[in-house]
C-alpha positions as CSV (number, residue, x, y, z in Angstrom):
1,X,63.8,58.7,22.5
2,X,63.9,62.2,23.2
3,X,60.9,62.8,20.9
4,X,59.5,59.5,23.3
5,X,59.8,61.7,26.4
6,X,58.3,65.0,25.0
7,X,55.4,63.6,23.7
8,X,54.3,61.5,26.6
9,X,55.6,65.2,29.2
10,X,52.6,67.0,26.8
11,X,50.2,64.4,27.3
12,X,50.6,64.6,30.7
13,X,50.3,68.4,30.4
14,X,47.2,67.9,28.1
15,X,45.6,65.1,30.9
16,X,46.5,67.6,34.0
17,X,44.2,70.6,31.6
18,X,41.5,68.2,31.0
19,X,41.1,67.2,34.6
20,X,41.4,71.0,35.8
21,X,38.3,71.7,33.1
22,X,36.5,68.8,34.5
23,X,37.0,70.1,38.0
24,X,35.8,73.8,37.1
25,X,33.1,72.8,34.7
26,X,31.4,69.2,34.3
27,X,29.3,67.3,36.2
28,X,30.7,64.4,38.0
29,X,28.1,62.1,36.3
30,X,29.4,63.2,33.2
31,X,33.0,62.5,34.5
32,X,32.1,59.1,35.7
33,X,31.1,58.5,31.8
34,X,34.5,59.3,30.5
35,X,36.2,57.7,33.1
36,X,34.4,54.5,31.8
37,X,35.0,55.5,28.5
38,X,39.0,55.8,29.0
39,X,39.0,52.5,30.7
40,X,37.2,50.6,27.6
41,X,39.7,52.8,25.2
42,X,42.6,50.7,27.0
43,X,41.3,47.7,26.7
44,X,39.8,47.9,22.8
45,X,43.4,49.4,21.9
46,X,45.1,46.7,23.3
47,X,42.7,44.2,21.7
48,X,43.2,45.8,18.5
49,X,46.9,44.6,18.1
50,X,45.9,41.1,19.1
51,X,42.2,40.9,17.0
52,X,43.2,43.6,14.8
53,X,46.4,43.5,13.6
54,X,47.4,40.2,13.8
55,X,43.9,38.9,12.3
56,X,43.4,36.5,15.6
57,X,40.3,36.2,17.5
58,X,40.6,35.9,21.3
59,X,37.5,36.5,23.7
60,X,39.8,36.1,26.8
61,X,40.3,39.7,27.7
62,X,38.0,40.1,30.8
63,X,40.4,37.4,32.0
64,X,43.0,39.4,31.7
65,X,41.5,42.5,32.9
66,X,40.1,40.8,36.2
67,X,44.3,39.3,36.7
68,X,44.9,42.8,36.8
69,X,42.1,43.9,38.9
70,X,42.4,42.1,41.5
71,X,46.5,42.2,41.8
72,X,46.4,46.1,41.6
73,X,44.3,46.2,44.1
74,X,45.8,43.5,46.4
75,X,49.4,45.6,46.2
76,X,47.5,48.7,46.8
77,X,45.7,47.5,49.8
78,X,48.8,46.1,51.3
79,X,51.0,48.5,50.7
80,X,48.8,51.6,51.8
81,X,46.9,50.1,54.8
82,X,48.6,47.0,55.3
83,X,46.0,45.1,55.7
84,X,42.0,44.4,54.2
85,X,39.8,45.8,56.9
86,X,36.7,48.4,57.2
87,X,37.7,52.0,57.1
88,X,37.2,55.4,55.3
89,X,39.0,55.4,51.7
90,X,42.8,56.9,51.6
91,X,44.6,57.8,48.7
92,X,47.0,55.7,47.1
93,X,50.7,57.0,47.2
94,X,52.2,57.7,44.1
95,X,54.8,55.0,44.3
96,X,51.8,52.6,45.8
97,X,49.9,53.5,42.8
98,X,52.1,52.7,39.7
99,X,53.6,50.2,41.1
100,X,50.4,48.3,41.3
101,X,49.6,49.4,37.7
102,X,53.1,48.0,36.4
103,X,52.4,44.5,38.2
104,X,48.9,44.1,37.6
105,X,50.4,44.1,33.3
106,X,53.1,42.2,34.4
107,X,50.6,39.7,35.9
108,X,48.3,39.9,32.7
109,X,51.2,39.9,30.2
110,X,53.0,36.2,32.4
111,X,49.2,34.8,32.1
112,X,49.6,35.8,28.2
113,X,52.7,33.9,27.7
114,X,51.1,31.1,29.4
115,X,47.6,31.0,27.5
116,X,48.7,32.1,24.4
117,X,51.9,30.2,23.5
118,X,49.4,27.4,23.6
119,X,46.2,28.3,22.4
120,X,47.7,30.6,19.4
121,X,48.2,27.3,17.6
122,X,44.5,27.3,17.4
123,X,42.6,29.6,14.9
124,X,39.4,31.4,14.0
125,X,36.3,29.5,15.9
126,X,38.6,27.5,18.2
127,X,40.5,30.1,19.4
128,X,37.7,32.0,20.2
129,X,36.3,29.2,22.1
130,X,39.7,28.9,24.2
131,X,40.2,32.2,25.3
132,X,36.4,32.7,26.3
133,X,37.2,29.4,28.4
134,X,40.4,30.8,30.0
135,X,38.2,34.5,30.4
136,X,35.4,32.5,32.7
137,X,38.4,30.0,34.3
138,X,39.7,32.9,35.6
139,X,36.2,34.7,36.9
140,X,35.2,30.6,38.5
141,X,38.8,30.6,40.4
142,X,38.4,34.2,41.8
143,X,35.6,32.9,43.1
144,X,36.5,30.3,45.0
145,X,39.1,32.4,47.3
146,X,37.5,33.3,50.2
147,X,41.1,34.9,50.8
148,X,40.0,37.3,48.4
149,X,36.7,37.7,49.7
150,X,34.9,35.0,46.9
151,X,31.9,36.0,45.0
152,X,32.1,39.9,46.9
153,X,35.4,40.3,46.2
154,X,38.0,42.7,47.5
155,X,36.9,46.3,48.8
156,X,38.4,49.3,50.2
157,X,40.8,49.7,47.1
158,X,42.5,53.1,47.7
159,X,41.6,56.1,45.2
160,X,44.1,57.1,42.5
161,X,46.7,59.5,44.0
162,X,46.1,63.0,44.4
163,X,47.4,66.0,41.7
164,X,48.9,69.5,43.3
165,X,46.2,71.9,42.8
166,X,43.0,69.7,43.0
167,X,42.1,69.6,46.0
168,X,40.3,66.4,47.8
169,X,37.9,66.0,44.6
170,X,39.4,62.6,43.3
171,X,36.9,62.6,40.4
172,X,39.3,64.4,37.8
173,X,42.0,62.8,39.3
174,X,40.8,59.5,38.6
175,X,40.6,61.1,34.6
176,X,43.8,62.1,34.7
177,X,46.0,59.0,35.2
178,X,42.9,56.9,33.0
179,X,43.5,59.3,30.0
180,X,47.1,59.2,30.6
181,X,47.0,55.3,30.2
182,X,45.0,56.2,27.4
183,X,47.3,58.9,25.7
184,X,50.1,56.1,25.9
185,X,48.6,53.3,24.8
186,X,47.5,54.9,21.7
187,X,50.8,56.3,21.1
188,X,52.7,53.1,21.1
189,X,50.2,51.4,19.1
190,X,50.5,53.6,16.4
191,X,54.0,53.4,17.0
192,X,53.9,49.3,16.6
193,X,51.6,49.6,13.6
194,X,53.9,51.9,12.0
195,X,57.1,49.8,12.4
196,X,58.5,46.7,11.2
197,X,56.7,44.7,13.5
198,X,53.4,46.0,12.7
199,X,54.1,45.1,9.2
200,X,55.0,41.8,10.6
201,X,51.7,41.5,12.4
202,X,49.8,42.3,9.5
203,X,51.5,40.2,7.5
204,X,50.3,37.2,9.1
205,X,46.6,38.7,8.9
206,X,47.0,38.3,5.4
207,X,48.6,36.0,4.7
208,X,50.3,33.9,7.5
209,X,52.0,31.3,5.1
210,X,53.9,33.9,2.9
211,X,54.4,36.2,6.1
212,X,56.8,32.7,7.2
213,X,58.1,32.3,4.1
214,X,59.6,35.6,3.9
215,X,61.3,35.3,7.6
216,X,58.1,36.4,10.0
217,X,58.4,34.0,12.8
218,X,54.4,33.9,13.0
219,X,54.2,32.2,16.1
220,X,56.7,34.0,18.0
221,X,54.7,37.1,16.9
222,X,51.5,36.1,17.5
223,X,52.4,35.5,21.6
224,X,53.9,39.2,21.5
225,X,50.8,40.8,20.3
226,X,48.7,38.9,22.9
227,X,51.2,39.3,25.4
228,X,51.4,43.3,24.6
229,X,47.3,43.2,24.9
230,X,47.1,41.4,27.6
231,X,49.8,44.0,29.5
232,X,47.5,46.6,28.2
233,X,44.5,44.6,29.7
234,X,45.6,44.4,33.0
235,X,46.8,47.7,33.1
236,X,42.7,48.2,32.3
237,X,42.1,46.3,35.0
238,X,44.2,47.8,37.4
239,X,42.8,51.4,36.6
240,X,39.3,49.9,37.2
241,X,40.0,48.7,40.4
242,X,40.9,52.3,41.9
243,X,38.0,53.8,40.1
244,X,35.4,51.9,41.6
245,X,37.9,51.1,45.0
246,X,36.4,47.4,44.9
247,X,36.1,44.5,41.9
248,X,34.1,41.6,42.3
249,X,34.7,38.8,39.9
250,X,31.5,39.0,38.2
251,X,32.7,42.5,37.0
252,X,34.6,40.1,34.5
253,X,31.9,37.6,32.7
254,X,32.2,37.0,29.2
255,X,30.1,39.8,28.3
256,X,33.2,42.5,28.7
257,X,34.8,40.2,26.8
258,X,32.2,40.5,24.1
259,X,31.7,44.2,24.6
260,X,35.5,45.1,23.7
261,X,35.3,42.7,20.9
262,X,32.0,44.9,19.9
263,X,34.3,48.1,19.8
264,X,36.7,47.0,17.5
265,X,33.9,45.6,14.8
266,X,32.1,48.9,14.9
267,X,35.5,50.8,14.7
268,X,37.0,48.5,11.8
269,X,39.6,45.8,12.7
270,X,43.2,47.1,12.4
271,X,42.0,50.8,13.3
272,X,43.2,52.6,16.0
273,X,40.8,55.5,15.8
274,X,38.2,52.9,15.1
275,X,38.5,51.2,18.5
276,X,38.8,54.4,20.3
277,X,35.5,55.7,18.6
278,X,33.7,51.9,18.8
279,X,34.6,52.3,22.6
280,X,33.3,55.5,23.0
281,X,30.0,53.9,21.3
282,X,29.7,50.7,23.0
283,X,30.5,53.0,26.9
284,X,27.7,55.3,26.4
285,X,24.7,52.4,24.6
286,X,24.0,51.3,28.1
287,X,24.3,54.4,29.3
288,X,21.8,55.9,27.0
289,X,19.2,52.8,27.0
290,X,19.0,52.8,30.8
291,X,15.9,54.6,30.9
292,X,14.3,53.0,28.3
293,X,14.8,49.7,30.2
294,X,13.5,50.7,33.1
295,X,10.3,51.9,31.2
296,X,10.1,48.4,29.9
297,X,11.3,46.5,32.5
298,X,13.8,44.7,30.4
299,X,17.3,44.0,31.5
300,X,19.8,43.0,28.9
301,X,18.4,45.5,26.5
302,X,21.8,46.5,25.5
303,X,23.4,43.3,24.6
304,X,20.7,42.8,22.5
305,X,21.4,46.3,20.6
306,X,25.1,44.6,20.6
307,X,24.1,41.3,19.1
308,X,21.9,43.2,16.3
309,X,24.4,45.8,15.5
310,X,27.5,43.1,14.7
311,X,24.8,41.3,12.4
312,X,24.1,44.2,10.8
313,X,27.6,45.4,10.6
314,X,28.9,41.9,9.3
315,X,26.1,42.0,6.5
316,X,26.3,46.0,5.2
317,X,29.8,47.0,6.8
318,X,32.4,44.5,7.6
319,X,35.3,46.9,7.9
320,X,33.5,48.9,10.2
321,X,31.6,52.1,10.7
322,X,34.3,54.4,12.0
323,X,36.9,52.8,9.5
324,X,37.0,55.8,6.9
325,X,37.6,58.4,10.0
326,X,40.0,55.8,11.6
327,X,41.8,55.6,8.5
328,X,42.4,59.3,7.7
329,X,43.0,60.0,11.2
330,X,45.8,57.0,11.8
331,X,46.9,58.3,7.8
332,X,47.8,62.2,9.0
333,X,49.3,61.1,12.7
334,X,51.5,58.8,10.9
335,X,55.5,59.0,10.8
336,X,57.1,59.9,8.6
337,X,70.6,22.5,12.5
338,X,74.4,20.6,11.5
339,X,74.4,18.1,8.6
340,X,76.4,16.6,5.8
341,X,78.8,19.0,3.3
342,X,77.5,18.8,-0.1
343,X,79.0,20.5,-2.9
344,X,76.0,22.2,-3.8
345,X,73.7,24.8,-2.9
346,X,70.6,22.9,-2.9
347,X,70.8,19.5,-2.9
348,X,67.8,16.9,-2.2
349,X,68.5,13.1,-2.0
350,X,65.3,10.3,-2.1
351,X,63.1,13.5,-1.0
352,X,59.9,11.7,-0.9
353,X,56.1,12.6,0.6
354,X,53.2,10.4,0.7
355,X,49.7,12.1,1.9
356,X,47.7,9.3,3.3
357,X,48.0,6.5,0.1
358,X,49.2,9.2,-2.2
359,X,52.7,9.6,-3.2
360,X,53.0,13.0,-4.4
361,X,56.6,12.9,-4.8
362,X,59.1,9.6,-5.5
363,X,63.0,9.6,-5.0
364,X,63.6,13.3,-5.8
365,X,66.9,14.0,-6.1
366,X,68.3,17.6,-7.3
367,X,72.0,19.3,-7.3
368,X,71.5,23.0,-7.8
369,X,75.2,24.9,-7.9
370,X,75.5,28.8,-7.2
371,X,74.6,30.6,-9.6
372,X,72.3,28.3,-11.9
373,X,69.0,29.3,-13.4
374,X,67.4,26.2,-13.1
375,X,64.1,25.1,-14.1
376,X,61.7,22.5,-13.1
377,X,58.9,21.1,-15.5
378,X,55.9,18.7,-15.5
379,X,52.3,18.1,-16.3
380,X,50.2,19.3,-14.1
381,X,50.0,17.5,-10.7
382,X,53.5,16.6,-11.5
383,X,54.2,17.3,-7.9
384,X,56.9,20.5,-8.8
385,X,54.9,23.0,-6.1
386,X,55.3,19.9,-3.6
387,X,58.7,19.9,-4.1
388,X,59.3,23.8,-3.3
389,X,56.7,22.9,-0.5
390,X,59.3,20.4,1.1
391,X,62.7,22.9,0.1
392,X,61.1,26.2,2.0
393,X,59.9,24.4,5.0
394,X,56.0,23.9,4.4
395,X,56.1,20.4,4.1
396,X,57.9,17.9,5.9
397,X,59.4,15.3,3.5
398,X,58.3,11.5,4.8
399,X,61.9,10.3,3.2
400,X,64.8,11.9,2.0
401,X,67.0,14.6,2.9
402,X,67.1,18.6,1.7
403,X,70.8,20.3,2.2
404,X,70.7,24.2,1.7
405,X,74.2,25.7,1.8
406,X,75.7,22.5,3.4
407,X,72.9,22.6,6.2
408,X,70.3,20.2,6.6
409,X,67.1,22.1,6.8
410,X,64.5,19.4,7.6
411,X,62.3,20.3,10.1
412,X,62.9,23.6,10.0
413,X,59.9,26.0,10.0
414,X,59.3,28.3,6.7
415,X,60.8,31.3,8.6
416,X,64.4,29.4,9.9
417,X,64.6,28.4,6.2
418,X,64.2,31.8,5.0
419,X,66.8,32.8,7.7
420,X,69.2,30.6,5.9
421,X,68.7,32.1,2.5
422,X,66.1,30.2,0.6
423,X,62.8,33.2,-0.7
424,X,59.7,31.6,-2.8
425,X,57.1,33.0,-4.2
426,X,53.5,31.1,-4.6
427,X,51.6,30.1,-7.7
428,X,48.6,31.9,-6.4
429,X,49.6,34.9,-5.6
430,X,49.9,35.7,-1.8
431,X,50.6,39.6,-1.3
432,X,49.5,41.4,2.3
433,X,46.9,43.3,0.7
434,X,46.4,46.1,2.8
435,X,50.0,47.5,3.4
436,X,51.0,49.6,0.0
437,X,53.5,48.7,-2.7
438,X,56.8,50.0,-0.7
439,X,55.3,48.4,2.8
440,X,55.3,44.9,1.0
441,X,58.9,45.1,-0.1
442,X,60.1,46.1,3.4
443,X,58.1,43.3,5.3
444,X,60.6,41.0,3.3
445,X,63.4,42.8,4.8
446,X,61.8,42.1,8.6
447,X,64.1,39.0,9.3
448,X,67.1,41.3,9.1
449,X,66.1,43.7,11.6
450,X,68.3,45.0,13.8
451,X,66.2,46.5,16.2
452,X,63.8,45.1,19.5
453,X,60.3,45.8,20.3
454,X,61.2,48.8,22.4
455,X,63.4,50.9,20.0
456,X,60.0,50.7,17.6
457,X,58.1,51.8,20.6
458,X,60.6,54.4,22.2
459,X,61.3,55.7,18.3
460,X,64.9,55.1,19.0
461,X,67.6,56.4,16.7
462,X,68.0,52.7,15.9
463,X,64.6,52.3,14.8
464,X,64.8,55.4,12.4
465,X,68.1,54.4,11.0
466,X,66.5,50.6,10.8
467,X,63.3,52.1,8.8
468,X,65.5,53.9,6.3
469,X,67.3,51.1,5.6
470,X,64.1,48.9,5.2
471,X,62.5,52.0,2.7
472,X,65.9,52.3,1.0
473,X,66.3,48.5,-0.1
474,X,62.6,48.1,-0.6
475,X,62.5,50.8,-3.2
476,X,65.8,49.8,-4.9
477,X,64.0,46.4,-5.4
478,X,61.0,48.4,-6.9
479,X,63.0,50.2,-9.1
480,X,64.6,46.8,-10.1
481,X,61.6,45.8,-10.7
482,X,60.1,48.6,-12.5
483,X,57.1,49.4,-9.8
484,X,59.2,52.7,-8.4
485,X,55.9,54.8,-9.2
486,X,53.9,52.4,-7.1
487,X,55.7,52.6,-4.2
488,X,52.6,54.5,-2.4
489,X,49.4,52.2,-4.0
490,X,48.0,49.5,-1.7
491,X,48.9,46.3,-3.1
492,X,45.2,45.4,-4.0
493,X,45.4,48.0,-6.4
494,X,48.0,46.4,-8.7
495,X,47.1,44.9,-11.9
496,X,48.0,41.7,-12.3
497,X,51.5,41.7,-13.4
498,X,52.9,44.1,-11.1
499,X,51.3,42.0,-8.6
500,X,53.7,39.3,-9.5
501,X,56.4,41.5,-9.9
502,X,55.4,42.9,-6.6
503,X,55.9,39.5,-5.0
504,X,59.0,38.7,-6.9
505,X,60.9,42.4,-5.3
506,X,59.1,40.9,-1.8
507,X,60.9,38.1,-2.0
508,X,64.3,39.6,-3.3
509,X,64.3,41.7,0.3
510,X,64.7,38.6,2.5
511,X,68.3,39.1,0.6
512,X,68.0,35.3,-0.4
513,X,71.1,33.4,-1.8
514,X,68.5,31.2,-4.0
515,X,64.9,32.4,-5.1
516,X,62.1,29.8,-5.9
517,X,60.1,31.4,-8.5
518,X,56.5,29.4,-9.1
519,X,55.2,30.1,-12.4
520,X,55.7,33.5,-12.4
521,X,54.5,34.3,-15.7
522,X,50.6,32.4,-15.0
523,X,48.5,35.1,-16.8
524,X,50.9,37.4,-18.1
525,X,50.4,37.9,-22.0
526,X,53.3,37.9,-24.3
527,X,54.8,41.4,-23.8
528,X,54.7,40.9,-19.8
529,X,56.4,37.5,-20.3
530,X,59.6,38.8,-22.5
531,X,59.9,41.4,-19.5
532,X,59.9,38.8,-16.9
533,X,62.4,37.1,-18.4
534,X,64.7,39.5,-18.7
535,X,64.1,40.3,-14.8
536,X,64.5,36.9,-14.0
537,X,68.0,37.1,-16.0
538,X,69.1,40.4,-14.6
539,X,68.3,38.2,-11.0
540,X,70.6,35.8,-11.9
541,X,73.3,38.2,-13.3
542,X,73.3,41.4,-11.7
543,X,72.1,40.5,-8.1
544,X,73.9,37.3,-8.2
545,X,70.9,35.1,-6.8
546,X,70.7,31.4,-8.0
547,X,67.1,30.8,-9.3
548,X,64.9,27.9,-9.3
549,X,61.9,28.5,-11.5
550,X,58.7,26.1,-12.0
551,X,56.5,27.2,-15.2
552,X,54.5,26.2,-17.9
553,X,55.3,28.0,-20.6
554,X,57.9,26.6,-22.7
555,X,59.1,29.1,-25.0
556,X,60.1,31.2,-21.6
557,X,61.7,27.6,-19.7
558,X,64.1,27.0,-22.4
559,X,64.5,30.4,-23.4
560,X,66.5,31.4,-20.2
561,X,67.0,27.9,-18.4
562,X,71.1,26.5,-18.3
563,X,68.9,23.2,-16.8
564,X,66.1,21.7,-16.8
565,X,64.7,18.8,-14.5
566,X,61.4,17.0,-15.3
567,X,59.0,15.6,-13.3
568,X,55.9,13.1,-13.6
569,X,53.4,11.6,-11.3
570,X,56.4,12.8,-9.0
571,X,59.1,10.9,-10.6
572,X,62.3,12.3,-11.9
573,X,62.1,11.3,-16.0
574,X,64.6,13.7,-17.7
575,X,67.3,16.3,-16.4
576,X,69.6,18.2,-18.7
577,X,70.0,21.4,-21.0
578,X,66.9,22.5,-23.0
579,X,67.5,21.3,-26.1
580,X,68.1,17.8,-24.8
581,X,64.8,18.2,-22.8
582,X,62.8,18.8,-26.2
583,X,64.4,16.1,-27.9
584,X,64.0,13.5,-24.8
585,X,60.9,11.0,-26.3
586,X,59.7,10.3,-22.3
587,X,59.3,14.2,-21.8
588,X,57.2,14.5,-25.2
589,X,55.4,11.2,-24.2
590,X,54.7,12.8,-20.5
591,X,53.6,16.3,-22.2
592,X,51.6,14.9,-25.5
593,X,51.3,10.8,-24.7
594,X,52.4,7.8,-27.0
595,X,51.6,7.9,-30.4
C-alpha cells in the first residue's frame, strides 16, 4: 500500500515536470496532440483488459465514454456556475473537478454492470454487434434531450483546475491531470495483469471451459473486466469534456469505438505497451493525413488507412506490431445446494443424458469411496467423457442425480463444482497457453484466494502474502510432478507429456478431494506411461486425493485400478476388480465382438 502511494506521489511529480516543460518549451499545437493522445491511452488501456485480457470483443466504448462525458461535465457545470448559460470559461475547482471525474466512472462502470451482465453471455460476432448497438443507443438518446442541449450538446464545461506555478496557461494543465489518469491507469493494469485475477482473465481467453473447471467463475469475471473498462472509459470521457469545455454526442459514433479497437490490434491484444503505442499511432494518422486530404478533397481518408491497416495486420501480423516492444517492456516493469447423505464420495444414481434422439448415457449409476483409484472403461463413444461432463458441471444430466461429498451438485456451474472439491482434466488438452509453466499451476489455486480486487490493485500486504502462497503450492505441484525446471517456459513450449503433466499439477492446485483424470496417458510412449502411473499412485497415496481415471490403455487400467466400471453405448455392463473385468465375456464381447 505504501509502495501504492509512492508511486502514484512520483507520477504526480513526473506529470507536474512534464507540464512545466510543456509550458517553457512546446508549442501548444503540439500540446493539444498529446493531450489527445493521453485521452485515447485511457481509453485503449481500459479496453485492453476487456478485449485483451479476457479475449472478448466489445465495440461499446464510445458509449461509455460519452456516459462519462456528458455527466462530468453536467456536475461540473452545476457545481461551478450553477447553472448552463453564456459566459467566459472559469476553472473548475479542485474538489468540482475530481469529483466529476469519480462520477462520470461511476456512471460508466453502473451502465457496465447493466450491459454487460447481459450481453457477456454473447460471444465473438454477437457480442460485437451488441455493444456497437448499446455505443449508438447511447449517442441516439443524448440526442433526443433537449435538456442537454440535443444534437449541440452541452457547452461552457469549465477548464481543468489550475496548478501553483503555471500561471493562467491551462494548456499544460490540461496535460497534467490527462497523463496523471494515464500514469494510473497503466499502473493498475499492470498490476491486474500481474495478479491472480489477471491470470484469471486470461484464463478464460484461452480457454474459458478449463478456466471454470479449475474454480474461475468466468462470468462473474468477465462483468469485472468490462465494468473496470468501462470506469476507465468514462473517466476518458470525463477528461475529454474539460479538454474541449463542450461534447456533443456525435463526438461518440461508432467510429471511436472502432478507433480504440484499432489501437489495441496494432499494439497486440493483451499488451499494455502495445495499446499505449497503437494509441499513440491511431492519435497522430489523422493528424498526419490532414493535409493530404485537403489536397485531395477526401474526407474519411483515415478510416480508410484504418480499415487497410487491420487487413493487413490480421493477414502478416496478428499479434500485433508493437507486441515484441510491448512484451519486453510489460516483461522488465513486472513484479516480482442441500441434498441426500450418501455414504460415498461420488455417487450417481439413473444419471442419464439424451441430445436430441441420442442417448449418450443410460441409468448410470457409480459409488466412488474416499480414497479409491477408480477407473472407467469403454469403446470409444462409450459415453465415459459424457459422464465426467455431467460429474464437473458441463453437462446437465436429463435424469438422475450426482451427490459429491453428500451434496447434490446438479445444476451447479463447472466453477461451484470445483468449489466443492471435484478438479478434471480434458482429453484434449486445454492449457492457457500464454501464461508460463508456474503461472498455469497458480491459476488452479485462484478459487482459494484470499484477497479482493483492490489488495491486487493497491499491492497490499495481503496480496504479496496471497501471491507467495499461490508460487509456493504451484511449484511444490511442479516438483511433484517433475516440471520444477519449467517453472519459467510458456506452456506452448512443453512437449507433449509435460503438457499433460502440466495439466495434471493444474488441476491438483484447486486442492481437490477427487481428481477426474481423462486419458491421461493419449500419446505418451511406454516410458512416459510407467511414469504416469506411478504419479497417478503417488496422487492417490501421498496427497491423499481419490482418483477417477478414464483411459484406453489397458496394461496401465488394470495395472493401478482397485475398480473398474465399464461402459457401452452408455450402458453400465461390468463393474468390479481387474482381473474380473478381463475375464467378464460382455467386456471382451464389447472390446473384440462375438465370436
Amino acid at each position: 500500500m505504501a509502495k501504492t502511494v509512492g508511486l502514484l506521489l512520483a507520477g504526480w511529480v513526473a506529470c507536474y515536470g512534464l507540464n512545466w516543460f510543456l509550458a517553457e518549451f512546446i508549442e501548444i499545437v503540439y500540446v493539444d496532440y498529446l493531450n489527445l493522445i493521453g485521452i485515447a491511452i485511457v481509453l485503449a488501456v481500459g479496453l485492453n483488459v476487456i478485449n485483451g485480457l479476457t479475449g472478448q470483443f466489445s465495440l461499446g466504448h464510445a458509449g461509455f465514454m460519452a456516459i462519462g462525458a456528458f455527466v462530468a461535465g453536467l456536475v461540473s457545470i452545476q457545481l461551478t456556475y450553477g447553472e448552463m448559460s453564456s459566459g467566459p470559461l472559469e476553472f473548475a475547482g479542485l474538489g468540482t473537478f475530481l469529483l466529476s471525474l469519480l462520477l462520470a466512472g461511476l456512471a460508466a462502470a453502473v451502465l457496465g454492470v447493466v450491459v454487460g451482465a447481459p450481453a457477456l453471455r454473447l460471444k465473438g460476432d454477437y457480442l460485437a454487434i451488441a455493444t456497437l448497438g448499446f455505443a449508438e443507443i447511447t449517442r441516439i438518446l443524448l440526442t433526443a434531450q433537449d435538456s442537454l442541449g440535443g444534437p449541440t450538446g452541452i457547452k461552457r464545461i469549465p477548464k481543468m483546475p489550475l496548478l501553483p506555478g503555471t500561471g493562467d496557461w491551462d494548456g499544460g494543465t490540461s496535460v497534467f491531470w490527462i497523463f496523471l489518469a494515464v500514469f494510473t491507469i497503466v499502473l493498475f493494469s499492470a498490476r491486474l495483469q500481474r495478479s491472480t485475477y489477471g491470470r484469471a482473465l486470461i484464463a478464460i481467453r484461452e480457454n474459458e471451459l478449463a478456466a471454470e473447471t479449475m474454480g474461475v467463475r468466468a462470468a462473474r469475471m468477465k462483468v469485472m473486466a468490462f465494468v473496470y473498462g468501462a470506469f476507465f472509459a468514462g473517466i476518458a470521457g470525463g477528461l475529454y469534456a474539460h479538454y474541449q469545455h463542450s461534447v456533443r454526442p456525435d463526438d461518440f459514433t461508432s467510429i471511436r469505438s472502432i478507433e480504440v479497437v484499432v489501437m489495441l490490434v496494432l499494439g497486440g491484444l493483451g499488451s499494455i505497451t502495445g495499446a499505449i503505442l497503437g494509441a499513440v499511432a491511431v492519435t497522430l494518422v489523422p493528424q498526419l493525413l490532414r493535409p493530404l486530404e485537403e489536397q485531395l478533397q477526401v474526407n474519411g481518408l483515415s478510416m480508410v488507412v484504418y480499415a487497410l491497416l487491420l487487413i493487413l495486420m490480421m493477414i502478416f501480423r496478428p499479434q500485433g506490431i508493437f507486441w515484441a516492444a510491448g512484451a519486453f517492456f510489460e516483461t522488465a516493469a513486472a513484479d516480482s445446494a442441500g441434498g441426500a447423505q450418501v455414504t460415498a464420495l461420488l455417487a450417481t444414481e439413473n444419471l442419464t443424458i439424451r441430445f436430441g434422439g441420442l442417448t449418450a448415457v443410460d441409468g448410470f449409476n457409480l459409488a466412488i469411496e474416499p480414497g479409491d483409484l477408480f477407473g472407467l472403461i469403454g469403446p470409444n463413444g462409450a459415453g465415459k467423457t459424457t459422464v465426467f461432463n455431467m460429474i464437473t458441471g458441463v453437462y446437465l444430466p436429463t435424469e438422475g442425480s450426482v451427490h459429491f461429498d453428500g451434496m447434490l451438485v446438479n445444476g451447479l456451474q463447472p466453477a461451484q463444482v470445483a468449489a466443492l472439491g471435484v478438479s478434471r482434466t480434458f482429453q484434449n488438452i486445454r492449457l492457457f497457453d500464454e501464461l508460463s509453466v508456474l503461472e498455469n499451476a497458480m491459476t488452479g489455486a485462484h478459487q482459494h484466494a484470499k484477497i479482493n480486487l483492490f489488495d491486487s490493485l493497491l499491492r497490499t500486504g495481503r496480496h504479496y502474502r496471497e501471491e507467495q502462497r499461490q508460487r509456493d503450492r504451484a511449484y511444490g505441484l511442479l516438483t511433484f510432478m517433475g516440471l520444477e525446471d519449467r517453472a519459467g517456459l510458456p506452456a506452448r513450449q512443453l512437449p507433449y507429456g509435460h503438457r499433460r503433466k502440466l495439466e495434471i499439477a493444474r488441476a491438483l492446485a484447486t486442492e481437490p478431494k477427487l481428481i477426474c483424470l481423462d486419458e491421461p496417458a493419449a500419446g505418451m510412449n511406454t516410458g512416459e506411461k510407467a511414469e504416469l502411473s506411478a504419479l497417478i499412485r503417488n496422487i492417490r497415496d501421498e496427497l491423499k486425493i481419490t482418483v477417477l481415471l478414464i483411459e484406453h490403455d489397458m496394461k496401465l487400467m488394470m495395472g493401478i485400478c482397485e475398480k473398474i466400471q465399464v461402459l457401452d453405448y452408455g450402458k453400465t455392463i461390468a463393474l468390479g476388480t481387474p482381473q474380473e473385468i478381463q475375464n467378464n465375456p460382455k467386456v471382451i464381447e464389447a472390446y473384440l465382438g462375438g465370436e
